[in-house]
C-alpha positions in Angstrom: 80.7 127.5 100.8 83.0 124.6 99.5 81.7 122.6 97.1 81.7 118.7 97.8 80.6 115.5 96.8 82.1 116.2 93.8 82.3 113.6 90.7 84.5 114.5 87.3 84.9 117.7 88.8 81.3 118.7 88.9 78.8 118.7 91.9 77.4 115.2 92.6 73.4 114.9 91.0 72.6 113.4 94.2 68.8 112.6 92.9 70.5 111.2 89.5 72.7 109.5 92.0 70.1 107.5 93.8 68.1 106.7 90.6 71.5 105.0 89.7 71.4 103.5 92.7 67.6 101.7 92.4 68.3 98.4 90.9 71.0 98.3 93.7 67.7 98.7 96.2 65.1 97.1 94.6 67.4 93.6 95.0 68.8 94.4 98.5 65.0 94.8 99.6 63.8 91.6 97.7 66.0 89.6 99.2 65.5 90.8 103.0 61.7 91.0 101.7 61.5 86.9 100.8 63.7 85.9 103.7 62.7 88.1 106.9 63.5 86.9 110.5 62.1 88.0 113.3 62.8 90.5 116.6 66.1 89.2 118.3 67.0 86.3 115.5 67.9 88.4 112.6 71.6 86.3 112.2 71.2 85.3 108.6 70.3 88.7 108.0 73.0 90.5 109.6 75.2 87.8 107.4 73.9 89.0 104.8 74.3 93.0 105.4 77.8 92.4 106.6 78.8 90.3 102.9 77.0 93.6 101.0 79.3 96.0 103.1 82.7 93.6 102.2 81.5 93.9 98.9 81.4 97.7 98.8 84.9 97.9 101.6 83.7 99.6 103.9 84.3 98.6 107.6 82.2 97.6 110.1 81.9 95.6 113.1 79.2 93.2 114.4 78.0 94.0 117.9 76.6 90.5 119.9 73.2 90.8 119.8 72.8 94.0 118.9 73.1 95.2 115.0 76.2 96.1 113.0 78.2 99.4 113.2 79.9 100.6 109.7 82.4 103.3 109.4 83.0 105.6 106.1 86.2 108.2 106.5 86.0 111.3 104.5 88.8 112.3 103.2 88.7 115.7 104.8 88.4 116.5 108.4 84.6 117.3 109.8 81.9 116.4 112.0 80.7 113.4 112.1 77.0 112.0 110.9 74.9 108.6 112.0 72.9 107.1 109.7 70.7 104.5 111.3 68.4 101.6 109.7 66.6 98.6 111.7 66.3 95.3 110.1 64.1 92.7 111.8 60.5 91.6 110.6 57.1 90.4 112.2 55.5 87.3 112.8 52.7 87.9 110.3 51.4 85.9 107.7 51.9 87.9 104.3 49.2 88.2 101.6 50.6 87.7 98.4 48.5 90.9 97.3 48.8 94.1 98.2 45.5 96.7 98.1 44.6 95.7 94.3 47.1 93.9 93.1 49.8 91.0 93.1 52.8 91.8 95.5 56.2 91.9 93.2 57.7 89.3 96.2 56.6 87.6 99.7 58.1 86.4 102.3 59.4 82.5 101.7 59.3 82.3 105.3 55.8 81.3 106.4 54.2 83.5 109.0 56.8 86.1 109.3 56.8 89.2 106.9 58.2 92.8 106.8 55.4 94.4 107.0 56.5 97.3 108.5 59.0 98.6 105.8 62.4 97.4 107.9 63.6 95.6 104.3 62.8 99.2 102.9 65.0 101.2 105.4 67.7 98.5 105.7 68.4 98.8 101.3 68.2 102.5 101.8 70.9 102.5 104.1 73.2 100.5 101.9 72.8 102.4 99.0 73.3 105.5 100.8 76.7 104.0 102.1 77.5 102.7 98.6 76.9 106.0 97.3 79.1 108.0 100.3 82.0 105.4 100.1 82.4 106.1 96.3 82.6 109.7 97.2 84.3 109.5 100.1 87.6 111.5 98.8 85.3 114.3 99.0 83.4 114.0 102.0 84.2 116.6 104.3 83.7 114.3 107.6 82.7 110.9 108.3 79.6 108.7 108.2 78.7 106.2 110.7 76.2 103.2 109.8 73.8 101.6 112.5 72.3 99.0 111.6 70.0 97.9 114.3 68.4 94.4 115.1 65.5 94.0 117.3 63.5 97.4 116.8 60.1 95.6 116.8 60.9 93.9 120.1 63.0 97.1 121.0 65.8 94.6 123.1 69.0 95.3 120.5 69.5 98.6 121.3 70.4 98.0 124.7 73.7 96.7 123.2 74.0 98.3 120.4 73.9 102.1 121.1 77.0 101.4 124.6 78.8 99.5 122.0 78.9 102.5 119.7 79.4 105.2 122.5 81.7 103.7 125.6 83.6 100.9 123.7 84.0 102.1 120.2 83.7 106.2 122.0 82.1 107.5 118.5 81.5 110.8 118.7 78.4 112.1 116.9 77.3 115.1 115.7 73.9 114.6 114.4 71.9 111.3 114.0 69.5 110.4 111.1 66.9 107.8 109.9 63.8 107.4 107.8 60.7 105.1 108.7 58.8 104.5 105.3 54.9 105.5 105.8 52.2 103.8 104.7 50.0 107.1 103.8 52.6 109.2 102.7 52.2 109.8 98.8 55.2 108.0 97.1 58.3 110.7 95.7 57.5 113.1 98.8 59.4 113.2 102.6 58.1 114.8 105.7 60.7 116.1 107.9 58.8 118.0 110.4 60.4 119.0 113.7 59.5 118.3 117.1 57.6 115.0 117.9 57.0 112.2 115.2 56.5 109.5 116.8 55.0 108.8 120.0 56.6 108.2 123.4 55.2 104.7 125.3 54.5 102.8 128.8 53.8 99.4 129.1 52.2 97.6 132.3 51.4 94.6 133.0 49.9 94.3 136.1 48.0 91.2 139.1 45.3 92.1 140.9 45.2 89.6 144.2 41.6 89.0 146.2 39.5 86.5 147.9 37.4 83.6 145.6 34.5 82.3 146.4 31.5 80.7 145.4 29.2 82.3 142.6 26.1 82.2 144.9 28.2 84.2 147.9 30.0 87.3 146.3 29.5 89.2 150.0 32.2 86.2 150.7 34.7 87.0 148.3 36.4 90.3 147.2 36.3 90.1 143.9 39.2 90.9 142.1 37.0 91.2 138.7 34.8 94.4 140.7 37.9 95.9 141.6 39.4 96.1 138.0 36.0 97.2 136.4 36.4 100.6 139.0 40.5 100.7 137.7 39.0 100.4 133.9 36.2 102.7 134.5 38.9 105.2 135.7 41.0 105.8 132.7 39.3 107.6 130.7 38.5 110.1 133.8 42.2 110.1 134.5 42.9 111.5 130.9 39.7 113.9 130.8 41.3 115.6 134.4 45.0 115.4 134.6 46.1 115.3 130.7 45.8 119.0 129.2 43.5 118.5 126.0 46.6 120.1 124.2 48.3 116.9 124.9 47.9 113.4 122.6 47.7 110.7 125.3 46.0 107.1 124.5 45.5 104.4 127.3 44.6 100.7 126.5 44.1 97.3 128.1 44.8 94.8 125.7 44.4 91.9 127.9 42.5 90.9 131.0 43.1 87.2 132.0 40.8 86.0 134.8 38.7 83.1 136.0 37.8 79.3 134.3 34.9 78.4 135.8 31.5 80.3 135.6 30.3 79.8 139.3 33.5 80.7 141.3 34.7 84.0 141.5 38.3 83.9 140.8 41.4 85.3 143.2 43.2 86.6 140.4 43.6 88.7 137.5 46.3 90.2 135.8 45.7 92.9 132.9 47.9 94.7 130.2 48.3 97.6 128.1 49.9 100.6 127.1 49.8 104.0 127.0 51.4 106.4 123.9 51.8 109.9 123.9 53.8 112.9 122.4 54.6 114.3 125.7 56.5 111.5 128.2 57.2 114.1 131.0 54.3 116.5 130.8 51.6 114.3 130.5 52.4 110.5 130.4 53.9 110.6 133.6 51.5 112.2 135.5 49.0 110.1 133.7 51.1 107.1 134.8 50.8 108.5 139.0 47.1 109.3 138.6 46.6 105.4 137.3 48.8 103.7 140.0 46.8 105.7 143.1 43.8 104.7 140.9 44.8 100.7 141.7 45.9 101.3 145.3 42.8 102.9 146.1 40.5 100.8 144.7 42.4 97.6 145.8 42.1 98.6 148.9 38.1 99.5 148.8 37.4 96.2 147.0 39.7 94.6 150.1 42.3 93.5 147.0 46.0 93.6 146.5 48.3 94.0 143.3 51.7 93.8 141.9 53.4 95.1 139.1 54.7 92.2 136.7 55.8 94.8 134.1 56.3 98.2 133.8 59.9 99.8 132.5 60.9 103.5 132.4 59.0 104.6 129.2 60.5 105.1 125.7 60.7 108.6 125.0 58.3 110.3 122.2 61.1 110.7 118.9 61.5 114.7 118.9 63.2 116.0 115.6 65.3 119.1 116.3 64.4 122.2 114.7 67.9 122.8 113.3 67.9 119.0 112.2 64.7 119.5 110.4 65.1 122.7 108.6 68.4 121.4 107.3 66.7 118.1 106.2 63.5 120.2 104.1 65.8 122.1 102.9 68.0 119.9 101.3 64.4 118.0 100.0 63.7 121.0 98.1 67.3 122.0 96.8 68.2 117.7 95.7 64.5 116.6 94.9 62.3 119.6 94.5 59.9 121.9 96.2 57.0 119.0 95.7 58.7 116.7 97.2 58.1 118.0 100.6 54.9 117.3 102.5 54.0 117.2 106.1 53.0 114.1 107.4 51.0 113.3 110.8 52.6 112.5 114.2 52.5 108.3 114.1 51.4 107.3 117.0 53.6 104.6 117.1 56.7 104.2 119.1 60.4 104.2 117.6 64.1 102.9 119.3 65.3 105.7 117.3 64.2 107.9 120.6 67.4 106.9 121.9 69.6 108.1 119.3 67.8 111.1 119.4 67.7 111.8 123.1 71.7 111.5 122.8 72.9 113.9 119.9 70.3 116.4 117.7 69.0 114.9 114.8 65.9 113.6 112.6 63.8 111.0 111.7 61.9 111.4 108.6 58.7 109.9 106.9 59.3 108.5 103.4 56.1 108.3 101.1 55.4 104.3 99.7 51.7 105.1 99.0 50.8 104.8 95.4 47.5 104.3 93.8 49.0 103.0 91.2 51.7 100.1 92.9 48.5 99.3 95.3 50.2 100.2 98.2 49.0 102.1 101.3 47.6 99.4 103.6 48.6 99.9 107.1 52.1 98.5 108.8 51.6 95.5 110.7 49.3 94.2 108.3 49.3 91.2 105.7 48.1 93.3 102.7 51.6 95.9 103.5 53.2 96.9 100.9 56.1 99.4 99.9 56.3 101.3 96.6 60.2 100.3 96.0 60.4 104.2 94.5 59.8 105.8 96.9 63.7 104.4 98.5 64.8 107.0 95.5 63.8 109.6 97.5 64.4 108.7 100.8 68.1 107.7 99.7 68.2 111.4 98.1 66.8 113.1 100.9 69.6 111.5 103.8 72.8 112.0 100.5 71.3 115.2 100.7 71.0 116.0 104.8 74.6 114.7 104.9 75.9 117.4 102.5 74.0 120.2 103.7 74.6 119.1 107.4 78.8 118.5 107.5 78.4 122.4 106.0 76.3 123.6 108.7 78.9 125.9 110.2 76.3 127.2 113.2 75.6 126.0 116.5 72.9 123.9 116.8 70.8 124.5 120.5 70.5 120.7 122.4 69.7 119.3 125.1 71.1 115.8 125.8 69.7 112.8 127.8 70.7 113.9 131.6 70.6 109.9 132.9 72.2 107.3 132.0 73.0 105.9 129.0 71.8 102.3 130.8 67.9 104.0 131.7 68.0 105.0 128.5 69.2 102.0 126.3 66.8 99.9 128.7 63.7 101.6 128.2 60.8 99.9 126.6 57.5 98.6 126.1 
């Protein structure tokens, strides 16, 4: 095999490398960390990823509302590898301590925070392009860089994925990105194949019926009776049409009805959503059985309905098997045998499902949890917190993917997305 990534003539220390590479991090994360923006309005942000890419030279473009796309040129021919990071934050209120002790920085932005790591994956990425441009001479292919706005919201994609295939026609060979994970120990990566993170419907949907007063419900058809049968049906609908094999969770997290205690109202309108690891084997059927659910039982309780909300589902992220062996094995040939661990499914749900329904690829888990930092409260929580070490490794682990992957020389079985690339840039929650 040929040797590359070469520096001085040796074989490029790619964990060395990263640990170079840290203080590099540590202030690319501090600064997104104390100035985060939210879903959809990340502009300073993106100003501030494109100055850090002139800085470095490399090339890049910024797609309208959707993200920036970087190019790195090997300097000898090969396939070609996407390395994606989002960027945006939440509109959480930070706490300026972690688990057990002080945060090193907090948001300067009051009420919105990254606290789901996006600052983390963002520095990763530019110190994985820092590290491939200044090796570039030896790279035996090319490297794109997504950087993606809107993830949380999940509307930035939509432009930023046609932008990279129909106008700029990239061609891609494999696709990869890391999530950092809140109970994944810090210096270890998971990069189990087949589904990681969890597919997702959303619905929002109006129940319409007949009010009345509070003393004559045989008056009225209550629209509140006819979604207490729709609620008292979920559960049934998972027990008897999902396979117990299959992960499938349902949830209302609304219900919106009524003002006044003595009239029964006309309306409602309820939403939720549903997450599982299996979209076509067991969401969708899940999905029928719920809709005949609501007509039947609008029409016993003499109601009507309407869907207000509810888009083609985001796929469940499925890591290839090739992808994934490749990616362990470069874990324990550029970090060591310890560092790889296997971490749960998340049920969560990831834009990355796009990239990953379009060319084979992976996204892995990188460990932030450490006793000792304080850190390993949940994401989307004020206490979050990220062990800024653990980027070493998840910086290692993609240098090392990249290597291992542009010398993959065998086939690699995959199925693409058979729609469009609209339907698929389009669904979301």
């Amino acid at each position: 095999m040929a040797k590359r990534f070469r520096r001085n003539g040796e074989n490029m220390d790619i964990l060395n490398e990263a640990k170079k590479n840290f203080d590099y991090m540590v202030r690319i994360r501090r600064h997104m960390h104390e100035y985060p923006e939210n879903s959809g309005v990340e502009y300073e942000t993106v100003k501030y990823i494109a100055s850090e890419l002139d800085a470095l030279g490399i090339e890049y473009v910024v797609v309208p509302e959707g993200g920036i796309i970087g190019q790195i040129h090997g300097g000898k021919p090969g396939k070609t590898v996407l390395l994606r990071a989002d960027m945006d934050a939440l509109p959480i209120k930070e706490s300026k301590t972690n688990l057990t002790k002080e945060k090193v920085c907090i948001s300067k932005n009051d009420g919105i925070s990254h606290a789901c790591g996006h600052d983390a994956h963002t520095a990763m990425l530019l110190a994985e392009a820092k590290i491939l441009n200044e090796n570039k001479e030896d790279l035996n292919g090319n490297i794109v860089l997504l950087f993606e706005r809107g993830e949380e919201a999940g509307g930035n994609i939509r432009n930023l994925l046609p932008y990279a295939v129909e106008t700029m026609k990239l061609k891609i060979d494999t696709c990869m990105a890391t999530h950092v994970k809140w109970d994944v120990p810090t210096g270890t990566i998971s990069a189990e194949p087949g589904a990681v993170f969890s597919g997702a419907y959303g619905f929002i949907i109006k129940l319409h019926g007949q009010a009345g007063h509070g003393s004559r419900p045989d008056l009225a058809h209550s629209v509140l009776d006819c979604f207490n049968n729709i609620y008292n049906h979920i559960n049934m609908i998972r027990m008897k049409y999902v396979a117990p094999t299959d992960i499938l969770t349902c949830s209302v997290g609304f219900v919106n009805c009524g003002t006044v205690r003595n009239i029964i109202p006309d309306e409602l309108t309820f939403g939720g959503t549903i997450r599982t690891f299996n979209v076509d084997g067991a969401g969708t059927p899940f999905v029928k059985q719920l809709m005949d659910v609501v007509e039947k039982e609008c029409e016993l309780c003499q109601c009507t309905y309407e869907i207000l909300h509810m888009p083609d589902p985001l796929f469940e992220c499925q890591n290839n098997a090739v992808c994934s062996e490749i990616a362990k094995n470069a874990v324990r040939k550029y970090i060591g045998e310890d560092a790889v661990t296997v971490a749960q499914p998340w049920m969560a749900s990831e834009s990355m499902q796009a990239c990953l329904k379009l060319w084979p690829g992976i996204i892995t888990f990188t460990g932030i949890q450490s006793e000792e930092a304080g850190t390993g409260a949940n994401h989307h929580t004020p206490e979050f917190d990220v062990d800024e070490r653990g980027m070493i490794y998840g910086v290692a682990a993609a240098l090392g993917y990249v290597k291992d992957f542009l010398n993959y020389d065998k086939e690699i079985p995959f199925k693409p997305f058979e729609g469009t690339l609209k339907n698929l840039v389009e669904r979301n929650l």
